[in-house]
mmCIF file of the N, C-alpha and C atoms, coordinates in Angstrom:
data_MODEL
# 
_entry.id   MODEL 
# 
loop_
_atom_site.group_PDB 
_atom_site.id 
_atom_site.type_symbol 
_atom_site.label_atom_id 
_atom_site.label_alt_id 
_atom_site.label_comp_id 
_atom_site.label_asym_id 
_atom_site.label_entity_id 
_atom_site.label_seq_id 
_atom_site.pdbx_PDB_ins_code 
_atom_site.Cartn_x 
_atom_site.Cartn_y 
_atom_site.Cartn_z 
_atom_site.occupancy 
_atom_site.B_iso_or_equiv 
_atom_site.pdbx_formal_charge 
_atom_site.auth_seq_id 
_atom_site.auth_comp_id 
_atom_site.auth_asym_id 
_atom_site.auth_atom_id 
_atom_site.pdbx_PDB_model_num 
ATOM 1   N N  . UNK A 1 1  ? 36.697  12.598 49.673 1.00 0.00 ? 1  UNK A N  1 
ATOM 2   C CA . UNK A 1 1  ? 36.813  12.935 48.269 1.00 0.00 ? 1  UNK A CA 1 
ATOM 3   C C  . UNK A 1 1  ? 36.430  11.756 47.382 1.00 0.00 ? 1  UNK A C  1 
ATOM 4   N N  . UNK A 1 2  ? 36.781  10.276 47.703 1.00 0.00 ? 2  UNK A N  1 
ATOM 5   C CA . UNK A 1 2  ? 36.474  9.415  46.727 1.00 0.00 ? 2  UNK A CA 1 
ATOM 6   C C  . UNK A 1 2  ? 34.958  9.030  46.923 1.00 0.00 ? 2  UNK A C  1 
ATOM 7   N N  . UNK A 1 3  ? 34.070  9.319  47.923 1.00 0.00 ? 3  UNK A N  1 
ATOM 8   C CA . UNK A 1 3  ? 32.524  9.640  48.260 1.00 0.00 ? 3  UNK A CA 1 
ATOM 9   C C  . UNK A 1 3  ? 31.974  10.628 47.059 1.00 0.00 ? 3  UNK A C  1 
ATOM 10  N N  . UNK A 1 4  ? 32.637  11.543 46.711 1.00 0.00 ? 4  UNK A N  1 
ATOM 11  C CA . UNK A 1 4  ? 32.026  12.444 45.751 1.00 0.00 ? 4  UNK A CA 1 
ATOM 12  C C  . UNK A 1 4  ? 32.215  11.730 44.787 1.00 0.00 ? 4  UNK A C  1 
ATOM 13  N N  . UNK A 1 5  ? 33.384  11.036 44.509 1.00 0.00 ? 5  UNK A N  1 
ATOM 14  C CA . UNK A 1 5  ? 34.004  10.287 42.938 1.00 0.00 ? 5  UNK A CA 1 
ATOM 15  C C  . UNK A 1 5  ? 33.045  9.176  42.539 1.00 0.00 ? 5  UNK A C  1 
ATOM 16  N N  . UNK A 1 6  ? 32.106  8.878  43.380 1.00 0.00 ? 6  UNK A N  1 
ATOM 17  C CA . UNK A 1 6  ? 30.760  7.997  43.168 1.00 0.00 ? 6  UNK A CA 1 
ATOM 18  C C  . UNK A 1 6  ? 29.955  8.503  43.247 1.00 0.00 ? 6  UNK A C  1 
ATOM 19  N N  . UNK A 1 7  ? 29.572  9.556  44.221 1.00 0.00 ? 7  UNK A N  1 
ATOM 20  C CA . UNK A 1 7  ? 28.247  10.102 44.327 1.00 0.00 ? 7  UNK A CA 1 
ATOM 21  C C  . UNK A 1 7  ? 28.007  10.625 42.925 1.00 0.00 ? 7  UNK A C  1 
ATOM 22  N N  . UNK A 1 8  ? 28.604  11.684 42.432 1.00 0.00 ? 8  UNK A N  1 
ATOM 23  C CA . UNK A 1 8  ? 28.295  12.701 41.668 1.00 0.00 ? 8  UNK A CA 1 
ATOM 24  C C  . UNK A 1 8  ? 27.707  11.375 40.267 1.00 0.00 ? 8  UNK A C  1 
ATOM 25  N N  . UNK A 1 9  ? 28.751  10.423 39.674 1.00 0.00 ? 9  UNK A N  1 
ATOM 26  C CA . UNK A 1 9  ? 28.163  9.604  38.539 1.00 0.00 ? 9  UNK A CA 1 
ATOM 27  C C  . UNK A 1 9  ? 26.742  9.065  38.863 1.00 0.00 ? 9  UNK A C  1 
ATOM 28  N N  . UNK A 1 10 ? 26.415  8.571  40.208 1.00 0.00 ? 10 UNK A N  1 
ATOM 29  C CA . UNK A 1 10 ? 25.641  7.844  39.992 1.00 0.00 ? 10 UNK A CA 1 
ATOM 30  C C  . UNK A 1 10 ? 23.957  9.196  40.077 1.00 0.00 ? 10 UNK A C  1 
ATOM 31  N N  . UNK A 1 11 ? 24.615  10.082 40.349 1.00 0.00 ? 11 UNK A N  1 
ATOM 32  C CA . UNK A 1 11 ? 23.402  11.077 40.632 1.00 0.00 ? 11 UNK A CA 1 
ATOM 33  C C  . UNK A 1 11 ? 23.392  11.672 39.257 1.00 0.00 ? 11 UNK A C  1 
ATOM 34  N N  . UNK A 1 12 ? 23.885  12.005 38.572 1.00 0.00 ? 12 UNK A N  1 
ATOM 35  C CA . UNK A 1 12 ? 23.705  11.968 36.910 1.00 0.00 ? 12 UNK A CA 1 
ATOM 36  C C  . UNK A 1 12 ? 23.167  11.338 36.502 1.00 0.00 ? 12 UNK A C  1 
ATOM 37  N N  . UNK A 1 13 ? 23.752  9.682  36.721 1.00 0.00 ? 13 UNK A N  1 
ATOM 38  C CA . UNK A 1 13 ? 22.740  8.887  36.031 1.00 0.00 ? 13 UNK A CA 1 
ATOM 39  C C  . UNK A 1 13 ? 21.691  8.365  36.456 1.00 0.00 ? 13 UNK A C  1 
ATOM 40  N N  . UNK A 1 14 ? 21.565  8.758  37.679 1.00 0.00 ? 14 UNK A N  1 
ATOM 41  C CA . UNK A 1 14 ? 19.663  8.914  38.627 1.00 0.00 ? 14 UNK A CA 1 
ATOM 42  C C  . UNK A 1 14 ? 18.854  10.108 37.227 1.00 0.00 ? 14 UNK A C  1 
ATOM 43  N N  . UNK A 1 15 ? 19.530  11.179 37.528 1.00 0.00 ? 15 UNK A N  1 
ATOM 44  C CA . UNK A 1 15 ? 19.367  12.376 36.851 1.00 0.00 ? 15 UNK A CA 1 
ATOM 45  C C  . UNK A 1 15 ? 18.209  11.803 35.007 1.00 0.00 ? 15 UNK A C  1 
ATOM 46  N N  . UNK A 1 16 ? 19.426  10.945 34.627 1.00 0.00 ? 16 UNK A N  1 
ATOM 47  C CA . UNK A 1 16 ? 19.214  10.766 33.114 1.00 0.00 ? 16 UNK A CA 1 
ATOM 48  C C  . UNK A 1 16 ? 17.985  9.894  32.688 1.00 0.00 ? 16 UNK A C  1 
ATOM 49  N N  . UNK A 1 17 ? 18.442  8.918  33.710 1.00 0.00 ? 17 UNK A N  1 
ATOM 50  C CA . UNK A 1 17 ? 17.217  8.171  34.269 1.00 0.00 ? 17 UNK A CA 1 
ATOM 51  C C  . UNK A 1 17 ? 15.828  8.669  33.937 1.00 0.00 ? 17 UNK A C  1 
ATOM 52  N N  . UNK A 1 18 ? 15.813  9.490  34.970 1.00 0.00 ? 18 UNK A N  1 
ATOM 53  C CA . UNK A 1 18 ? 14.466  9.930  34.950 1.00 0.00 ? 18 UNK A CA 1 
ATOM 54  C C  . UNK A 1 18 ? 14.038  11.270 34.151 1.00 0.00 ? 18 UNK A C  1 
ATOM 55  N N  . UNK A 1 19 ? 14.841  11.660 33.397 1.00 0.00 ? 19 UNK A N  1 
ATOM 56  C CA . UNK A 1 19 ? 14.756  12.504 31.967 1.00 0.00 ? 19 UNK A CA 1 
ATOM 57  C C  . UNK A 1 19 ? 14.410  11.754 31.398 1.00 0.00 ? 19 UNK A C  1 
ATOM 58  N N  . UNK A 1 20 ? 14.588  10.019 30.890 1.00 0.00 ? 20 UNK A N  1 
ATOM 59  C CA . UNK A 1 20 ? 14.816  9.259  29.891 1.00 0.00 ? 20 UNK A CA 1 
ATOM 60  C C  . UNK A 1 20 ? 13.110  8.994  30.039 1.00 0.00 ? 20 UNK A C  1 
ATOM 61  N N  . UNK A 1 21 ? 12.848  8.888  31.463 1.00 0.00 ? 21 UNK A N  1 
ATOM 62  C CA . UNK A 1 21 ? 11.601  8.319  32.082 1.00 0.00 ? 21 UNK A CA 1 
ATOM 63  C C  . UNK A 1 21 ? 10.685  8.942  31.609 1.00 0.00 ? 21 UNK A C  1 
ATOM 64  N N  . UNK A 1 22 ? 10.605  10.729 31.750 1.00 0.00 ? 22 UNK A N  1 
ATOM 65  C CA . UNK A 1 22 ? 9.878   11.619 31.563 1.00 0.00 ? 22 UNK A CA 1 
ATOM 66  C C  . UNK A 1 22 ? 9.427   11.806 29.955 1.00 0.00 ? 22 UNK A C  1 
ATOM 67  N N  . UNK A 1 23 ? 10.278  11.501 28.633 1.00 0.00 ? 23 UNK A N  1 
ATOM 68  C CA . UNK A 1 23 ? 10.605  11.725 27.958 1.00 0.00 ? 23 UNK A CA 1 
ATOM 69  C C  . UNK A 1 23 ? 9.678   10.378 27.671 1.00 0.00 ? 23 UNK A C  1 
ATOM 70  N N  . UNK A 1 24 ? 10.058  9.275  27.951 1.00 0.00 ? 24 UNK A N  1 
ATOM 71  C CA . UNK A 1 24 ? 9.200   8.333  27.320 1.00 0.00 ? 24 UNK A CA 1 
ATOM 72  C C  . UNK A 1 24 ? 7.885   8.352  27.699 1.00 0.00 ? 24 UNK A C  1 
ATOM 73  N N  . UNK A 1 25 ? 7.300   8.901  28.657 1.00 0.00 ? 25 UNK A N  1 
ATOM 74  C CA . UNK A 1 25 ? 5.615   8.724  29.371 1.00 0.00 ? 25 UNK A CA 1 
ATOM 75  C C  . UNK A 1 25 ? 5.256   9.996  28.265 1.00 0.00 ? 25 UNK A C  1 
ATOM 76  N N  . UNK A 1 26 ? 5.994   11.416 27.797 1.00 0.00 ? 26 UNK A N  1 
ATOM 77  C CA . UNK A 1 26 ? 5.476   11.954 26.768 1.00 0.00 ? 26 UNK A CA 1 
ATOM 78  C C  . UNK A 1 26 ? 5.107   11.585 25.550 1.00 0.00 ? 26 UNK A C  1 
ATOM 79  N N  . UNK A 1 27 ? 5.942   10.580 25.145 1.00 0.00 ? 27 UNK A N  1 
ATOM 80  C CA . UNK A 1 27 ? 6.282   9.715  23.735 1.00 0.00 ? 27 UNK A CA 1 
ATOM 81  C C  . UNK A 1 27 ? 5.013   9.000  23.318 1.00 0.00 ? 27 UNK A C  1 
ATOM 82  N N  . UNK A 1 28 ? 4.528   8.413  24.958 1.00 0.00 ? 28 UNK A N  1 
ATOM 83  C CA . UNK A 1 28 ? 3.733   7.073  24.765 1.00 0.00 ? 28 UNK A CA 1 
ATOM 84  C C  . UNK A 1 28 ? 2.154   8.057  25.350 1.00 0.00 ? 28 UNK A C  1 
ATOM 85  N N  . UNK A 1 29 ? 2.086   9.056  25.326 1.00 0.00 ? 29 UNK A N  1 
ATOM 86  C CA . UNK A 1 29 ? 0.936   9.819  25.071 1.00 0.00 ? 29 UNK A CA 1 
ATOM 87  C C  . UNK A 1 29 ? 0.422   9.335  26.655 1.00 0.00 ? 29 UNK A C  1 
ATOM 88  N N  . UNK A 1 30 ? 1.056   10.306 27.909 1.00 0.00 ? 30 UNK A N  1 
ATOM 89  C CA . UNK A 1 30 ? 0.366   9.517  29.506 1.00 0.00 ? 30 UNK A CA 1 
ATOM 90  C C  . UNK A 1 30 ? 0.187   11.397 29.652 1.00 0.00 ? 30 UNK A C  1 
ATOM 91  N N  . UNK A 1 31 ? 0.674   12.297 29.103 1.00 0.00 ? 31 UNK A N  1 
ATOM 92  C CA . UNK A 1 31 ? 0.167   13.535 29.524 1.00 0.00 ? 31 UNK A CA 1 
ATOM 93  C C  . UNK A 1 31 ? -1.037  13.989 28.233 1.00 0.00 ? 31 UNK A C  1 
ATOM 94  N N  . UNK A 1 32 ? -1.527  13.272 27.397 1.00 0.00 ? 32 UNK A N  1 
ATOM 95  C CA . UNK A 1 32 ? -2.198  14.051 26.053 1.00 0.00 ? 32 UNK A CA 1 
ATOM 96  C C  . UNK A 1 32 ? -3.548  14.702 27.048 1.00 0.00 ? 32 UNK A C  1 
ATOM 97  N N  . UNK A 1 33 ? -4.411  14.126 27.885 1.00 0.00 ? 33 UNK A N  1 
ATOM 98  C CA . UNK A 1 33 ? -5.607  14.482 28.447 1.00 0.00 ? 33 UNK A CA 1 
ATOM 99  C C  . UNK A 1 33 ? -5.608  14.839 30.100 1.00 0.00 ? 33 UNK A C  1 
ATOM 100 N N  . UNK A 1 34 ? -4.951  15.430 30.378 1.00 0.00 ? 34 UNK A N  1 
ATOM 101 C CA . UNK A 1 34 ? -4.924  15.730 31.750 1.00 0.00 ? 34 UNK A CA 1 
ATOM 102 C C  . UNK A 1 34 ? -6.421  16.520 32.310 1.00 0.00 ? 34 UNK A C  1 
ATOM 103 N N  . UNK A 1 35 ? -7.076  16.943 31.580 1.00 0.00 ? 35 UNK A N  1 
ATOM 104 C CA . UNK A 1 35 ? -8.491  17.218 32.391 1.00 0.00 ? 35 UNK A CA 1 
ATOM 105 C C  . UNK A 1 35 ? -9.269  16.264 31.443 1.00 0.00 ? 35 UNK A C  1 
ATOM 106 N N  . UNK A 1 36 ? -9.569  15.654 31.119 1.00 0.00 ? 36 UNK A N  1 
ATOM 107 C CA . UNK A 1 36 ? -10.790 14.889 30.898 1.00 0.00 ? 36 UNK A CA 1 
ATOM 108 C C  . UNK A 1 36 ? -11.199 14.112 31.983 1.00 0.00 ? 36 UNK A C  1 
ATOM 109 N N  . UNK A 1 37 ? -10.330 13.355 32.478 1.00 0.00 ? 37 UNK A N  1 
ATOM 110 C CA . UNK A 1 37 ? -10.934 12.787 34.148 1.00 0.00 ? 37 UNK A CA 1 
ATOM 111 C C  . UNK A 1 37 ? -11.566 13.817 35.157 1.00 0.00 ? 37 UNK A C  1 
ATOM 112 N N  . UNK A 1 38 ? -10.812 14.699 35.390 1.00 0.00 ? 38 UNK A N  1 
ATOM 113 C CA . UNK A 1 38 ? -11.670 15.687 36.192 1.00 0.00 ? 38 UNK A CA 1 
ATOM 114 C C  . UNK A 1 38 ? -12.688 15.716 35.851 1.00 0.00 ? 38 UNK A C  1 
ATOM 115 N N  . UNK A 1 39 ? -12.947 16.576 34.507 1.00 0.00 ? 39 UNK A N  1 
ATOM 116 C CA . UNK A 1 39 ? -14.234 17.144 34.258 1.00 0.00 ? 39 UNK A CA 1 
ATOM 117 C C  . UNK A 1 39 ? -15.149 15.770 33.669 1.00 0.00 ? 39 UNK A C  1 
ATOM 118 N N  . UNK A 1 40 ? -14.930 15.044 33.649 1.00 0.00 ? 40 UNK A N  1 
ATOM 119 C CA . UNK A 1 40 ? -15.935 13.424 33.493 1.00 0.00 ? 40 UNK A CA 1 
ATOM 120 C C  . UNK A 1 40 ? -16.807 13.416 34.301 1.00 0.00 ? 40 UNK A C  1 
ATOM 121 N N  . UNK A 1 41 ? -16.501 13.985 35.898 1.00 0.00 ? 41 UNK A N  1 
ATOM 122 C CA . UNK A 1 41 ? -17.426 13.423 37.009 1.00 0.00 ? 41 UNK A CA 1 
ATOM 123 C C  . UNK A 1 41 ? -18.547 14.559 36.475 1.00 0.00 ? 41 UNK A C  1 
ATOM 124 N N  . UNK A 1 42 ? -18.201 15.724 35.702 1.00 0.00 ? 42 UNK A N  1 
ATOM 125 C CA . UNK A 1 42 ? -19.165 16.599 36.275 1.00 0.00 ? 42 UNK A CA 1 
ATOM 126 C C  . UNK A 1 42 ? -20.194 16.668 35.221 1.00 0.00 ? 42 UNK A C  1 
ATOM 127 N N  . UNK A 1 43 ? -20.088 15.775 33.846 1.00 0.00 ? 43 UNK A N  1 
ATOM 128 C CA . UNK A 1 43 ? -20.930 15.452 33.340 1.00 0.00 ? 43 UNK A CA 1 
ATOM 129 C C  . UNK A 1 43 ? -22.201 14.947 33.262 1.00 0.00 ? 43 UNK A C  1 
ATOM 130 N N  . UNK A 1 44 ? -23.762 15.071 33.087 1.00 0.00 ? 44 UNK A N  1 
ATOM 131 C CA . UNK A 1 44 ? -24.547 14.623 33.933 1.00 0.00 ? 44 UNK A CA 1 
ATOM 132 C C  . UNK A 1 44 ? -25.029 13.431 32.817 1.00 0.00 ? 44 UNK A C  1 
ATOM 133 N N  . UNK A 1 45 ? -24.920 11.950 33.188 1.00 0.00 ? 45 UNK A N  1 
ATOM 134 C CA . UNK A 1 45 ? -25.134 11.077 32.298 1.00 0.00 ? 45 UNK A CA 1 
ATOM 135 C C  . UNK A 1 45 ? -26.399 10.551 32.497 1.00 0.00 ? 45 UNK A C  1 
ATOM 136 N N  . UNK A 1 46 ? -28.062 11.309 32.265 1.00 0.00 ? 46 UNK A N  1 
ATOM 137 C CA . UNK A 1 46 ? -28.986 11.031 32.543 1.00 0.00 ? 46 UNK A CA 1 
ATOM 138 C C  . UNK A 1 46 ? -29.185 9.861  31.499 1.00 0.00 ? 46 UNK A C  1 
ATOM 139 N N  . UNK A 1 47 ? -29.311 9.914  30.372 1.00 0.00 ? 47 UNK A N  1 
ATOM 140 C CA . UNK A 1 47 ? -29.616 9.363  29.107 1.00 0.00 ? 47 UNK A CA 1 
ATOM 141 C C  . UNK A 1 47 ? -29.415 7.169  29.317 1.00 0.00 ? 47 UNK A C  1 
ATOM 142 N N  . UNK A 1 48 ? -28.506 7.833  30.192 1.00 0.00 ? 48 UNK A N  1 
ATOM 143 C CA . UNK A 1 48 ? -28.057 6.065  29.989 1.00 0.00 ? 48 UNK A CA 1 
ATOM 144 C C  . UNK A 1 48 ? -28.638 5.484  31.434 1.00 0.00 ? 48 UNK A C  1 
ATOM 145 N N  . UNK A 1 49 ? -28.666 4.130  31.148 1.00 0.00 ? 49 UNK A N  1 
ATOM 146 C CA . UNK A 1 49 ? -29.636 3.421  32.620 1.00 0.00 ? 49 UNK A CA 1 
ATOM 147 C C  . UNK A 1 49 ? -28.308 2.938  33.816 1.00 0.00 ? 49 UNK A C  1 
# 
């Protein structure tokens, strides 16, 4: 029982953690372009040497 009386806090705050994590990589603009890399390769860049 005192195994749960630690587990459970610290897995919340694993939990919050990585809400906090997720929340800031949105903030700081890391999801705005999710296909532009893909579709980059398939561009055909004759023009340039």
């Amino acid at each position: 029982m005192t195994g749960l009386a630690l587990l459970i806090p610290v897995a919340l705050g694993l939990g919050l953690l990585g809400l906090a994590g997720f929340f800031w990589s949105v903030k700081s603009g890391q999801f705005d372009d999710a296909d532009g890399a893909a579709l980059r390769i398939l561009i055909d860049d004759e023009d340039q040497p």
